[in-house]
C-alpha positions in Angstrom: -84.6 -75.3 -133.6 -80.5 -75.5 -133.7 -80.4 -72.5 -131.7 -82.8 -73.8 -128.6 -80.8 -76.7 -128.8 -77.9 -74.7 -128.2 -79.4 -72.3 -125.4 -80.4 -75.5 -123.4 -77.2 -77.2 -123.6 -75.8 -73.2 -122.3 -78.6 -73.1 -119.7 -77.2 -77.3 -118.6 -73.6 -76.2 -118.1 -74.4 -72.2 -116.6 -75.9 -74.5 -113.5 -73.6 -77.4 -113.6 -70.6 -74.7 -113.1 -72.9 -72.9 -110.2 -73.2 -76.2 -108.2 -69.7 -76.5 -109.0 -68.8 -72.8 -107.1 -71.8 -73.8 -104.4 -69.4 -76.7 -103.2 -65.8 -75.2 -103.9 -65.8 -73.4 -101.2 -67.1 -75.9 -98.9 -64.2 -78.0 -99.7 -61.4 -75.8 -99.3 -62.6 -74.5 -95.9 -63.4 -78.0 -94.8 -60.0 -79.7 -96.1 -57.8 -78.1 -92.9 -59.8 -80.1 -90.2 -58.7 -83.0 -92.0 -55.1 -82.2 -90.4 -54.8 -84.0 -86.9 -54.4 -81.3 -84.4 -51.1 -82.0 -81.9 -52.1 -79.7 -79.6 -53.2 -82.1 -76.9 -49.5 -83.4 -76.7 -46.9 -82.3 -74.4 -44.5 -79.7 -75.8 -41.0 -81.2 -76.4 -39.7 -78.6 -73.5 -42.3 -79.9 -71.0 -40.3 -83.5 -70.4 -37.1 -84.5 -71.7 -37.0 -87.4 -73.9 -36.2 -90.6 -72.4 -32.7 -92.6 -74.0 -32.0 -94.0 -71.2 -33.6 -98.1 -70.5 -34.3 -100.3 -67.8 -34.2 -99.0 -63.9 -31.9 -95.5 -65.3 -34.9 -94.8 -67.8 -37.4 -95.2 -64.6 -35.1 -92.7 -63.0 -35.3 -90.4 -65.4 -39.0 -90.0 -65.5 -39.6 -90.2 -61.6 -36.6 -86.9 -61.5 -37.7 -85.6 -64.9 -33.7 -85.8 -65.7 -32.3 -83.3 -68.4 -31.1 -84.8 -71.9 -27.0 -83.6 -70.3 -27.8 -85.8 -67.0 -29.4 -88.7 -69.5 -26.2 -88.5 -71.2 -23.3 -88.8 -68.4 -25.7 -91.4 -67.0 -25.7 -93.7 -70.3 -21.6 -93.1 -70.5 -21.2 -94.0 -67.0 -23.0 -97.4 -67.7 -21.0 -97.7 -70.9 -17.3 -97.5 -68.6 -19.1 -100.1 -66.1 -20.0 -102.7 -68.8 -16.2 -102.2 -69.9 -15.2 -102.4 -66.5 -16.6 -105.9 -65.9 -15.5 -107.1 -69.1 -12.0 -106.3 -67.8 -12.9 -107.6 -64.8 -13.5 -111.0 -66.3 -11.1 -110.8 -68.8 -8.8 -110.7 -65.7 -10.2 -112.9 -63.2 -13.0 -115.0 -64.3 -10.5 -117.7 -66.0 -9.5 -117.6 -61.8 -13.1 -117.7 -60.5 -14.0 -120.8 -61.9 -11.3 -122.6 -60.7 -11.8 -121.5 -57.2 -15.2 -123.0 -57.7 -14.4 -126.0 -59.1 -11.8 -126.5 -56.0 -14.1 -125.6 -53.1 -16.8 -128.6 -54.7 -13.6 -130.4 -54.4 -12.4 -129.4 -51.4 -16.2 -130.3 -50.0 -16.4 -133.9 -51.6 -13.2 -134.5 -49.7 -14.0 -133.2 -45.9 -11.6 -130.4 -46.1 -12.9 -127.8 -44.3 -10.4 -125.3 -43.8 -9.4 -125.4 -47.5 -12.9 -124.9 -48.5 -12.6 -121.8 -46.2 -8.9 -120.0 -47.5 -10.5 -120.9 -51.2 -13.8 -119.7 -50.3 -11.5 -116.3 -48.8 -10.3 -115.8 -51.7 -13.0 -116.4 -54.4 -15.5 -114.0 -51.8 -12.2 -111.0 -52.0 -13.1 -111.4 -55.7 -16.1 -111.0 -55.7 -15.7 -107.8 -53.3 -14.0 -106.2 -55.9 -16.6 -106.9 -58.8 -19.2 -105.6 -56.6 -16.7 -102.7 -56.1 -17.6 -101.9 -59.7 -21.0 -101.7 -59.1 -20.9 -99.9 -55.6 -19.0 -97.1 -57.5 -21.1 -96.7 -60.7 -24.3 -96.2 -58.5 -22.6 -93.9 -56.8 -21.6 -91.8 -59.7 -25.0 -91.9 -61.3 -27.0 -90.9 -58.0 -24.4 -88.2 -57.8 -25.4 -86.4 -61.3 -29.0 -86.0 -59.6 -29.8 -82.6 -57.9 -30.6 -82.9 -53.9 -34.1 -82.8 -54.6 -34.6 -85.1 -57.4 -32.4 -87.5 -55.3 -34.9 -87.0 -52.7 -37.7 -87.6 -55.2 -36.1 -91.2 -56.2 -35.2 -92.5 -52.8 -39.0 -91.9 -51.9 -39.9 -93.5 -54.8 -38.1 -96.9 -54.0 -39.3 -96.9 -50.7 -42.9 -97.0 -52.1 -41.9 -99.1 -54.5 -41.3 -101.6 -51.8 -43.8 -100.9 -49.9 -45.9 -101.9 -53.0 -44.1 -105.0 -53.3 -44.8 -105.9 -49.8 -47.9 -105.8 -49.7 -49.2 -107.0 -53.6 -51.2 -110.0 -52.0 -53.5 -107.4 -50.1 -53.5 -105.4 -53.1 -53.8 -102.0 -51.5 -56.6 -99.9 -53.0 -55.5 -96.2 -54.5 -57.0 -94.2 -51.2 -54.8 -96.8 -49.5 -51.7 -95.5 -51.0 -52.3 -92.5 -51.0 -52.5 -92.8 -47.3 -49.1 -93.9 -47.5 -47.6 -91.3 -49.4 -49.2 -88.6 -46.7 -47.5 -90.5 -44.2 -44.3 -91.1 -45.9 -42.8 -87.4 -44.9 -43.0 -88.4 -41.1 -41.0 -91.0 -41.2 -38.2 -90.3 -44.0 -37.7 -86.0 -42.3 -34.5 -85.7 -41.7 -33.2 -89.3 -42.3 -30.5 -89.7 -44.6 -31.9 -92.1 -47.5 -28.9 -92.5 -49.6 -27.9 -95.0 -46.8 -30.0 -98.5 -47.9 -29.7 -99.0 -44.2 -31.8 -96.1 -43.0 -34.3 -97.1 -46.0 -34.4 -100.6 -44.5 -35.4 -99.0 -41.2 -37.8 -96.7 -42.3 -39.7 -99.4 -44.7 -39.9 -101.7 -41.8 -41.6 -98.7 -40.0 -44.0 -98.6 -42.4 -44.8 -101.6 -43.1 -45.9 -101.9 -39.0 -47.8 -98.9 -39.4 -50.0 -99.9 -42.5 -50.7 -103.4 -40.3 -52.2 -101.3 -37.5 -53.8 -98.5 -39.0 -54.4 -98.9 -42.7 -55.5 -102.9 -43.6 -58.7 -104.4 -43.2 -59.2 -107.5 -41.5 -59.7 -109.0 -45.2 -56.5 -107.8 -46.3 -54.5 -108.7 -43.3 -55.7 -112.5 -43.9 -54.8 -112.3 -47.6 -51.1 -111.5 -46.3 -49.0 -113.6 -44.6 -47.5 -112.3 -40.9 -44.9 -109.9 -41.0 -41.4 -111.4 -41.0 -38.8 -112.0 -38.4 -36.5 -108.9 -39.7 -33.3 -110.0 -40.0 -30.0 -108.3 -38.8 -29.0 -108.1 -42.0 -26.6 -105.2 -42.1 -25.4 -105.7 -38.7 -24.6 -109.8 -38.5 -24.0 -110.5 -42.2 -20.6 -111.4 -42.8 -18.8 -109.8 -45.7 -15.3 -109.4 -47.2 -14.7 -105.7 -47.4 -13.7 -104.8 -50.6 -9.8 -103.4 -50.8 -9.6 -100.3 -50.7 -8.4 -98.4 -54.0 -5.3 -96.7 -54.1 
């Protein structure tokens, strides 16, 4: 009787090792699909990563800038932050003063020395805004013609966007307005923010007329008086560096 014992317990453990093998194999071809497959993201080489922030990082994915442009951007913004802390270090002491003198000046019904400080605190002021003139000119510089292309058109929807955000133009809308967009920026220089104001206002006549429905030109209010603004606006030109 031992030995039947024995022979059954043999018998229990053959098929306990057989289910065993029956599902190894399951397992170990099984265990690889487990892995999350990357294959559905963009390769590294496809778009450079971003380490730029703010209205520079937009830039770089609008013109798909290279890591190298990315970085003489980013020290170019580090010298301007430096720059105006000089500046201030410098002149802002000076600045507030001037302030504090034209509110002075005002109280007391002196005109014309409200306008020699005001001529001077505005000739400041030139100068800081120097600092920035020449930074963006830098940065838009380390673009290639057609990615500065690219951007310019890309500001000028941008705008066009912002003008008309009450009648919340519908995609076919916009897409309306990029067809049209060549026509009017061809041959136009758009690194001058006056020929962009030109060709926005342009624009914004034409999607009035031809692109709004009644509904959407209610929801809007009527387009603006547009101001002579870089023609009549008076400004301190900023000196010239030597």
């Amino acid at each position: 009787m031992r030995w039947i014992k024995t022979l059954s317990t043999i018998v229990i453990l053959f098929r306990l090792g057989a289910e065993v093998l029956a599902i190894s194999p399951t397992t170990t071809t099984s265990a690889p699909t487990t892995i999350p497959s990357t294959s559905t993201k963009p390769s590294a080489t496809t778009r450079p990563k971003i380490i730029l922030r703010g209205a520079h990082a937009q830039m770089a994915r609008i013109c798909n800038l290279s890591i190298k442009q990315q970085k003489k951007i980013l020290n170019l913004q580090n010298l301007r932050i430096e720059q105006i802390k000089k500046f201030y270090k410098i002149y802002g002491k000076e600045m507030e003063q001037l302030k504090a003198r034209i509110t002075q000046a005002r109280r007391e019904g002196r005109k014309e020395e409200v306008n020699r400080i005001y001529h001077r605190l505005q000739t400041l002021l030139a100068k800081r805004r120097l600092i920035d003139r020449k930074s963006r000119e830098e940065i838009i510089n380390i673009l290639t013609d057609e990615q500065k292309a690219k951007w310019y058109r890309y500001i000028i929807m941008r705008s066009i966007k912002r003008r008309f955000a009450h009648a919340k133009l519908t995609d076919e809308q916009i897409e309306k307005v990029k067809t049209i967009l060549p026509q009017f920026t061809q041959g136009e220089d758009l690194s001058e923010k006056k020929v962009r104001y030109k060709i926005i206002k342009k624009i914004d006549n034409y999607i009035r007329e031809n692109i709004l429905t009644d509904a959407q030109k209610k929801a809007i209010s009527p387009p603006a008086k547009w101001k002579k603004y870089f023609n009549d606006r008076k400004r301190v030109k900023p000196p010239v560096s030597k």
